[in-house]
N, C-alpha and C positions, 0 to 999 in steps of 0.2 A: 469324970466321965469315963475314965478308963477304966473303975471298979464296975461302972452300969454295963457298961459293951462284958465284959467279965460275963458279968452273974448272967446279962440275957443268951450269951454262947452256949454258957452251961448246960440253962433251962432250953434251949432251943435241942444240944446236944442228947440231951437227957430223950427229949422226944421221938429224935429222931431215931437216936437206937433202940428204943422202948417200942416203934411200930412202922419205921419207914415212913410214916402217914404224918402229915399236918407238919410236923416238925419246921420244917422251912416257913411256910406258911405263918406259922406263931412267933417264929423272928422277925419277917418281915413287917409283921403288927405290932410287936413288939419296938421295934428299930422307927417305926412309923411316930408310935404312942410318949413312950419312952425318954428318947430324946431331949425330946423339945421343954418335958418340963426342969429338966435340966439346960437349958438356954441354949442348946443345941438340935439345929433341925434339920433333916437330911433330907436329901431328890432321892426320887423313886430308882433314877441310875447310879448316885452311891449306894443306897442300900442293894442293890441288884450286886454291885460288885462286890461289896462285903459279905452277902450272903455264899455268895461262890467260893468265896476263901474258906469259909464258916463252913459249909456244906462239901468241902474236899476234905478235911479235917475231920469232921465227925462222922460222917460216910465210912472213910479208911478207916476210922478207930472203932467202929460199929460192927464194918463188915469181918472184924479181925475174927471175933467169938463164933458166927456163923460161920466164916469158912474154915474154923478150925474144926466145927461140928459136920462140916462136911453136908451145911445148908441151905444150898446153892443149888440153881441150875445154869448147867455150861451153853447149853444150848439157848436158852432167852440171853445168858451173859453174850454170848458171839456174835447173834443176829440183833438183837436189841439192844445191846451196849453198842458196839459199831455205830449203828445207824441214830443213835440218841449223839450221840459224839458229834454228828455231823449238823442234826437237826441241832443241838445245843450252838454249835457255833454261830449257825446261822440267826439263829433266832436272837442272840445274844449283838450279833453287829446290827441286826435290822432294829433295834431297842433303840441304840445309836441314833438311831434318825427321829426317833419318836420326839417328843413333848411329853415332860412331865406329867402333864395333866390327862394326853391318852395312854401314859404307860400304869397310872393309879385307876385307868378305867377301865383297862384289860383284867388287872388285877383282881379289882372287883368282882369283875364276872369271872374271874378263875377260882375266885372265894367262895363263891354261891358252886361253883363246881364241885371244888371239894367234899363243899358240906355236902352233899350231896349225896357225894361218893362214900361217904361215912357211913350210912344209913340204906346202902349197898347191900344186899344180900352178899356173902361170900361163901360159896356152898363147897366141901369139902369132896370130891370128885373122888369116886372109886373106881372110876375109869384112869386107865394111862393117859400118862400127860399126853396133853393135844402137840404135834409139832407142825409146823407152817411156815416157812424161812417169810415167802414174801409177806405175809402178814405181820411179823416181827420187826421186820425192817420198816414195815406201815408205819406201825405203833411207835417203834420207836425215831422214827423221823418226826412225826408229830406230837409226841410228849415233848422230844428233845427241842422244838422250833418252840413253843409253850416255856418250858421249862427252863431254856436259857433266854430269855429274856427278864427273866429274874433270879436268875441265879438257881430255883428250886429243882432239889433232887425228883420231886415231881411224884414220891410213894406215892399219892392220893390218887395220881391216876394208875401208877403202874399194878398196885396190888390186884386191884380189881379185875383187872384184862387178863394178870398173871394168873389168879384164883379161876374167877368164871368162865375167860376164853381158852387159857392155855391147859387149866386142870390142874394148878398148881398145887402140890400142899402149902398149905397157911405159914409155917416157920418158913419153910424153904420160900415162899414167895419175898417175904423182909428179907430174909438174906440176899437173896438176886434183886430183888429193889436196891437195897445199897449197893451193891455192884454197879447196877445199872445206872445208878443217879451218878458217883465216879465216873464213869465215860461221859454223862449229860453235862457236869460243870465243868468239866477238862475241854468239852468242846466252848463252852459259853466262855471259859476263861481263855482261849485262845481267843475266840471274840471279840471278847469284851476289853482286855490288856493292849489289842491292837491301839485304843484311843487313848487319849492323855489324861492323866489325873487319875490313875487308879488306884483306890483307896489299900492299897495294901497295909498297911498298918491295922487301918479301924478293923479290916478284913482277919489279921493274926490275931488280936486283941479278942475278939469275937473264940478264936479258936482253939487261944488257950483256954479258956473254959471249954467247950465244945467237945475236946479230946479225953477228958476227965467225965466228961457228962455222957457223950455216947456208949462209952464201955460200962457207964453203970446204968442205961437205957438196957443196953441191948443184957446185960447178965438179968435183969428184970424181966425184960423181955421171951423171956425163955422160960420163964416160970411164974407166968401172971398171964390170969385172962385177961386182954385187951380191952374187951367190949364193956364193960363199965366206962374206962378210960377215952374212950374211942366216941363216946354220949358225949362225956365230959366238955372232950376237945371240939366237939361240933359244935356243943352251946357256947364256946368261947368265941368259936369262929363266927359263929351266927352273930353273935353280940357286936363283936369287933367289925364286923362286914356292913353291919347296920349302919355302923357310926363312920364308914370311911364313903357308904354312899349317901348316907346323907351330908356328910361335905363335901361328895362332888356335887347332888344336884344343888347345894347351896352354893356354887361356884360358877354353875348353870346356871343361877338365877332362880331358881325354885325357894323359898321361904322356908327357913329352917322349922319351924313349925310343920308345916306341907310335907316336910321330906320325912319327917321324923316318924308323924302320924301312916303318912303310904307305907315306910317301910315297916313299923313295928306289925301294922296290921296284915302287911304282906306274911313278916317272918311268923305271926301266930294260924296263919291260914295253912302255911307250907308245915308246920310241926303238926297241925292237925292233919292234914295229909298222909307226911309221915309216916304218923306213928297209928291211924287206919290203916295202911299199907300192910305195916310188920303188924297189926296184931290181927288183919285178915289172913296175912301169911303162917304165924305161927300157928292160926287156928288149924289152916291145909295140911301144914306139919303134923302135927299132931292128930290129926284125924288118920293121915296115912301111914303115921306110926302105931295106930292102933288096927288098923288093917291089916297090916301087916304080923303086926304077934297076933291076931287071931288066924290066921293063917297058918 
């Protein structure tokens, strides 16, 4: 069991320096899936605390190559690490009180958020970045309240707000993600360590791979277009999101039949969505880029 925790540190590590995005997310499925076929099965509040260990670990060894590059922003680090620090703790002891079975259903719909967020426009601002303290401290109280309750660094939401609201450059936004998730699990791991039984082991286990896998994410990450990858990990998530609500509603009492058929046909509704979205969008693009050179 200790070679499985290993390898899925790595492969979570790898992720998460490779885009700040999903990384967390794809351990928790992982930790979820994983396990049990090895005779081992984990609460959604162990896995929350192992990911925190896992996600301090790979974060710090991720954001090393960034801030050596000098890509980073000090200003979302100040104002939104802060206040992610605070929303993390809190979110992480209010977990505490939860039920198994509502903390795998939060997750759920933080799954379906993601994907989501994947399939985001991220548009490269040739305007100065945006600054906003109180907005900063927004975002980052409620990533951070999200976020530590599962331990997650939380990229999936912060790129986006960083890219689209604040104007961020794309490198510099991963880098200040990792920064940012650092303050997020430092708060949830004060959190969360306040109660008994804290898996710290499974949690270092997970992070000796994770520390070796983020440093070869993130030198990746710096010279690899994302967006192939970025499909990739959303069809992973989508797949895996399927299979964790149809065993809640089959827990619900819904007929595993029933749940299977709503959700496959939800998830081929929402990709059709999608992917009208972006090929309506591209078209815009490119119409305005032709506008424009005839100009």
């Amino acid at each position: 069991m200790s070679f499985a925790l290993m390898l899925i540190g790595l492969i979570g590590g790898i992720l998460t320096g490779l885009m700040s995005v999903g990384g967390g997310l794809i351990l928790i499925f992982m930790l979820l899936l994983i396990p049990p076929l090895f005779g081992q099965e984990y609460t959604m509040h162990t896995i929350a605390g192992m990911v925190i260990v896992q996600t301090l670990f790979s974060a710090g060894s991720g954001l090393f190559t960034y801030w050596k590059s000098r890509l980073v922003d000090f200003f979302l680090i100040r104002y939104m690490g802060v206040s992610s620090l605070i929303g993390g703790a809190i979110g992480s002891a209010v977990s505490e009180m939860m039920s198994n079975e509502l903390l795998t259903s939060i997750f759920a719909v933080l799954s379906l958020i993601a994907t989501a967020s994947m399939f985001m426009r991220r548009v490269e601002a040739d305007t100065p970045p945006y600054r906003n303290k109180a907005l900063a401290v927004f975002f980052g109280l409620g990533i951070g309240l999200l976020g530590g309750m599962f331990g997650l660094g939380a990229g999936f939401l912060y790129l986006p707000i960083m890219m689209n609201i604040f104007k961020t450059e794309s490198r510099k936004a991963v880098g200040t993600g990792l920064a940012v998730a650092i303050f997020l699990v430092v708060g949830a791991l004060i959190g969360k360590s306040a109660g008994s039984g804290f898996p710290w082991l499974e949690g270092f286990i997970l992070a000796v791979g994770a520390i070796p896998g983020a440093q070869i994410g993130s030198r990746l990450g710096r010279k690899l277009k994302s967006k192939a990858l970025r499909s990739i990990m959303a069809a992973a998530i989508v797949i895996i999101s399927i299979k964790i609500w149809a065993d809640l509603l089959h827990l619900y009492g819904v007929s595993v039949a029933v749940a299977w058929t709503g959700l496959v046909s939800f998830a081929v509704l929402a990709a059709g969505i999608i992917m009208l979205i972006r090929f309506y969008s591209q078209k815009d693009d490119s119409l305005a880029e032709r506008k424009s050179n005839q100009r």
